[in-house]
C-alpha positions in Angstrom: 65.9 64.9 -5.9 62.3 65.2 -6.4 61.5 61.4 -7.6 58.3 59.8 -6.8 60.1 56.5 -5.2 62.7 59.3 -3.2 59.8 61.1 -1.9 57.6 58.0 0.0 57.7 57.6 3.5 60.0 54.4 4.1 57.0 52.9 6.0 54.7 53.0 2.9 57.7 51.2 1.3 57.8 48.3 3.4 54.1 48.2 3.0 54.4 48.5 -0.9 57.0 45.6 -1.3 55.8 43.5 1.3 58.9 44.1 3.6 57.7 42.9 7.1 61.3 41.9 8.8 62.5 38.9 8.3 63.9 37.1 11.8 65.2 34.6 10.2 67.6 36.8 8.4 68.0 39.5 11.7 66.2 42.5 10.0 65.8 45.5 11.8 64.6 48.4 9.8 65.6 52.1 10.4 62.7 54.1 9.2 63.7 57.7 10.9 65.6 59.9 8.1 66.8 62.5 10.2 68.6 59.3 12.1 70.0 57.4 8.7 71.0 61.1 7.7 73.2 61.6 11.1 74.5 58.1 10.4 75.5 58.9 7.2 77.2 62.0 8.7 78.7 59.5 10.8 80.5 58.0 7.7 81.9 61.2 6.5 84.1 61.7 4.9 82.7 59.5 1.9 83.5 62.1 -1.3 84.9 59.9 -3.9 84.1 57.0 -2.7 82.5 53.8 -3.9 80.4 52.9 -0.6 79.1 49.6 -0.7 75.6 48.6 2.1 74.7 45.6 3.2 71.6 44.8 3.8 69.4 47.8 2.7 66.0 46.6 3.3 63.4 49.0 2.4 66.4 51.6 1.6 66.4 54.4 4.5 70.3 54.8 4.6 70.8 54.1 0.8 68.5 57.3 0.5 71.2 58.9 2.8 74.1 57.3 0.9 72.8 59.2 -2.2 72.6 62.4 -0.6 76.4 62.5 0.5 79.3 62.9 -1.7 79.9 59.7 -2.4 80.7 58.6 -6.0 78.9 55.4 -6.1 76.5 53.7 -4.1 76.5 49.4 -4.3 73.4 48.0 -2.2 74.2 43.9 -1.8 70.9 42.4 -0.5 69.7 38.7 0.1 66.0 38.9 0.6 64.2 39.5 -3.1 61.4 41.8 -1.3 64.1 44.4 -0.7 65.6 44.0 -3.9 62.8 45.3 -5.6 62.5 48.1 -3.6 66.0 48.9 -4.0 65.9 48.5 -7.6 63.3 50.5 -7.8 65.3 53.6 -5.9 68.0 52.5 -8.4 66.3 53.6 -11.6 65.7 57.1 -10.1 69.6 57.4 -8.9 70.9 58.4 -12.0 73.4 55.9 -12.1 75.1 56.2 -8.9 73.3 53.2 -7.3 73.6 49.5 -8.0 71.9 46.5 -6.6 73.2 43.3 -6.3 71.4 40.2 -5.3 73.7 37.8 -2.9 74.6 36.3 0.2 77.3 39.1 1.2 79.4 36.2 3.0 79.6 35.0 -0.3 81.0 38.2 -1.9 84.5 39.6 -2.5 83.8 43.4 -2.0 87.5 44.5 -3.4 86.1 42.7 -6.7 82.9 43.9 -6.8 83.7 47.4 -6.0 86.7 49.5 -7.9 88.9 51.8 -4.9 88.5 53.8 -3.3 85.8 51.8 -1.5 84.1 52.0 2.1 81.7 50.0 3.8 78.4 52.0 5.6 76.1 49.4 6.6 73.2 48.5 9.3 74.3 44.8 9.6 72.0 42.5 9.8 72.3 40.9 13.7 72.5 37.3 12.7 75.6 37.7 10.4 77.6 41.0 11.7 80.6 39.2 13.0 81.3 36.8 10.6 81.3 39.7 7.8 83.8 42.2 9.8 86.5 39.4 10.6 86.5 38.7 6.4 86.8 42.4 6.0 89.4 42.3 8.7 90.9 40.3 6.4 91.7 42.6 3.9 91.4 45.8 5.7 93.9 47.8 3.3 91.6 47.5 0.2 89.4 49.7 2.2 89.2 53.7 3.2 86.6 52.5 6.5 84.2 50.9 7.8 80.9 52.6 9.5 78.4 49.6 10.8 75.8 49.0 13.1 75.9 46.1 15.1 74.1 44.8 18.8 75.5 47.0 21.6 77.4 44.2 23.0 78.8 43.5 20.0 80.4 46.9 19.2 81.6 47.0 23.2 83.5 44.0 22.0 84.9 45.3 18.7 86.0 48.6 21.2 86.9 46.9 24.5 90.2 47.2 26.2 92.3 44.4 27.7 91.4 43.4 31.3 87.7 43.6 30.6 85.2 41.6 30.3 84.4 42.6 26.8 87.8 42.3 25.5 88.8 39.5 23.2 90.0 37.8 20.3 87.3 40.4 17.9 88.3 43.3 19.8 92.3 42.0 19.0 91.9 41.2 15.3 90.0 44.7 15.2 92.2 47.0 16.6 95.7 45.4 15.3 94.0 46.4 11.8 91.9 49.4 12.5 91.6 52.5 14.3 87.9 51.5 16.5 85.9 54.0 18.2 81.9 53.6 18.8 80.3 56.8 17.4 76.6 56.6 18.1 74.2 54.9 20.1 70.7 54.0 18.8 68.2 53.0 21.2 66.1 49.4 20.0 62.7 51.2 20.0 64.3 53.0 16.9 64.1 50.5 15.1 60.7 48.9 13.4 60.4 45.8 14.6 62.5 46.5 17.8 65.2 44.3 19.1 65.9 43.0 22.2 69.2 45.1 22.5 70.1 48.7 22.1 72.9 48.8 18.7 75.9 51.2 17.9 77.6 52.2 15.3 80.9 51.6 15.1 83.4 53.7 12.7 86.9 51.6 11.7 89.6 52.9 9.9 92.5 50.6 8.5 95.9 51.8 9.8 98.2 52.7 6.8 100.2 49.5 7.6 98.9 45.9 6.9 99.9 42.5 7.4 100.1 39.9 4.8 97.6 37.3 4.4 100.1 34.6 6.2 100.1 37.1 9.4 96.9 37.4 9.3 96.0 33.5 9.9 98.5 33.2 11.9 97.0 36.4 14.8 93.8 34.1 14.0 95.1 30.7 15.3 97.1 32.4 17.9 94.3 34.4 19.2 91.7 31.3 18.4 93.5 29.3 20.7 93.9 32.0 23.6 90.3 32.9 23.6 89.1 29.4 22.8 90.1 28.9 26.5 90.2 32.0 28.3 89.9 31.2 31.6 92.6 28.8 31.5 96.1 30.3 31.7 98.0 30.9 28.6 100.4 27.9 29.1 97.4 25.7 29.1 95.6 27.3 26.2 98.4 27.5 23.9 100.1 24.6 24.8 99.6 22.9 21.3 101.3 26.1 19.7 104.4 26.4 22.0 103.1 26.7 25.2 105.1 28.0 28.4 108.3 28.0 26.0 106.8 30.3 23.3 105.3 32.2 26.3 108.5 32.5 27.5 110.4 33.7 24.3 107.9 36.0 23.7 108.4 37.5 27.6 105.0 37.1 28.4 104.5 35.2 32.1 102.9 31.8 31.1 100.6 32.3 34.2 98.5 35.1 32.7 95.3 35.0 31.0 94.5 35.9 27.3 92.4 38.8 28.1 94.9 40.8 30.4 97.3 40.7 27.1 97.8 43.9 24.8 97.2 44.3 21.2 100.7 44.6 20.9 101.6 41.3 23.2 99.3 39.5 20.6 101.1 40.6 18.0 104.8 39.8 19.0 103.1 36.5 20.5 102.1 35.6 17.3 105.8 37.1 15.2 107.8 34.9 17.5 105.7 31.4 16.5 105.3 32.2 12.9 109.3 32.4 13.3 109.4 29.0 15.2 107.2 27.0 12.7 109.4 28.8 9.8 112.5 27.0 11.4 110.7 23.6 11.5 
């Protein structure tokens, strides 16, 4: 594409709309286009798709977005400075991009977005998390998931039990998705740099879902195992059953919520739905 807008260095763009990073709102920019381009790659395949970004900023990976085979590009931003430089990108797209102006928290992506939909985003740091677990939440409206987030973060979406790392994210995450960390990007990549080194991290739903009772229920279950994890599971899920759920379940009420397996979590959390259906 040979538009003017397409053809700017992204650093002239954040000098053009006044896009200095915000802290308050955990931007990092990626200005490097062979780097967005290999993390679009990462995202592959995307043909057909309706991808939706969080969090463009000055529009680096949007640009990358454009250049795959995706049907449709939707860029959801909260800071007004990007959103005019996105818009701006937007009238040279030819239709395929649109920009929204929101708080993504806020935003239902299965109805902003028609399927097939995906999700390729650089996160912003400060609200990563929160936005995974409510897409966790609905896993099966989407194809998959490609995100940046903080190193430690992504160790945690990936961990295994019996580490350090592992817990109630890296549960929720791989009960619903296929997880595997895909890249490394070191923090001077980024303008200004973090603290911390980031990853990506590529999720794909698994063709089976739970409901939407299921799912809160593996939330309270593993909320309540985590919430104490050093204790032992009789103690920290005493309120919910305790030692005689433990014990139905066949899980030794002596062990600790981090040495159990996705699949203990599950079963753990099929046997107390059961007992509060009998109540």
């Amino acid at each position: 594409m040979d538009q003017f807008l397409r053809r700017m260095r992204l650093s002239d763009i954040v000098r053009e709309f006044g896009l200095t990073a915000d802290k308050s709102l955990g931007q990092h920019f990626l200005l490097d286009p062979n780097l967005l381009a290999a993390i679009a790659a990462r995202a592959a395949p995307l043909t057909g798709l309706n991808v939706v970004e969080i969090g463009p900023g000055p529009g680096g990976l949007t640009r990358a977005l454009l250049d795959s085979d995706a049907a449709h590009v939707t860029a959801v931003e909260f800071d007004p400075r990007a959103v005019r430089a996105i818009a701006a990108l937007a009238a040279e797209a030819g239709g395929r991009l649109t920009v929204i102006e929101a708080d993504a928290l806020r935003q239902d992506l299965t109805s902003l977005v028609p399927a097939p939909r995906a999700v390729v985003a650089n996160l912003p740091y400060n609200v990563g998390t929160p936005l995974l677990v409510s897409w966790l939440a609905q896993a099966g409206a989407f194809s998959a998931f490609t995100l940046m987030f903080q190193l430690e973060v992504a160790e945690r979406i990936c961990a295994a039990p019996d580490t350090e790392a592992y817990g109630r994210l890296a549960v929720l995450s791989q009960w619903l998705c296929e997880t595997a960390i895909v890249m490394h990007i070191p923090a001077a990549a980024f303008a200004p740099p973090p603290k911390v080194d980031s990853a990506l991290v590529r999720l794909i739903p698994r063709p089976h879902q739970p409901d939407r009772s299921q799912f809160q229920a593996m939330e309270k279950i593993t909320a309540a195992a985590f919430g104490q994890r050093r204790k032992m599971l009789r103690g920290a899920l005493k309120s919910l059953g305790g030692e005689a759920l433990l014990r139905e379940a066949d899980i030794n009420p002596e062990r600790r919520a981090e040495t159990l397996s996705v699949q203990e979590f599950v079963r753990l959390t099929e046997i107390w739905r059961r007992r509060e259906g009998a109540r």
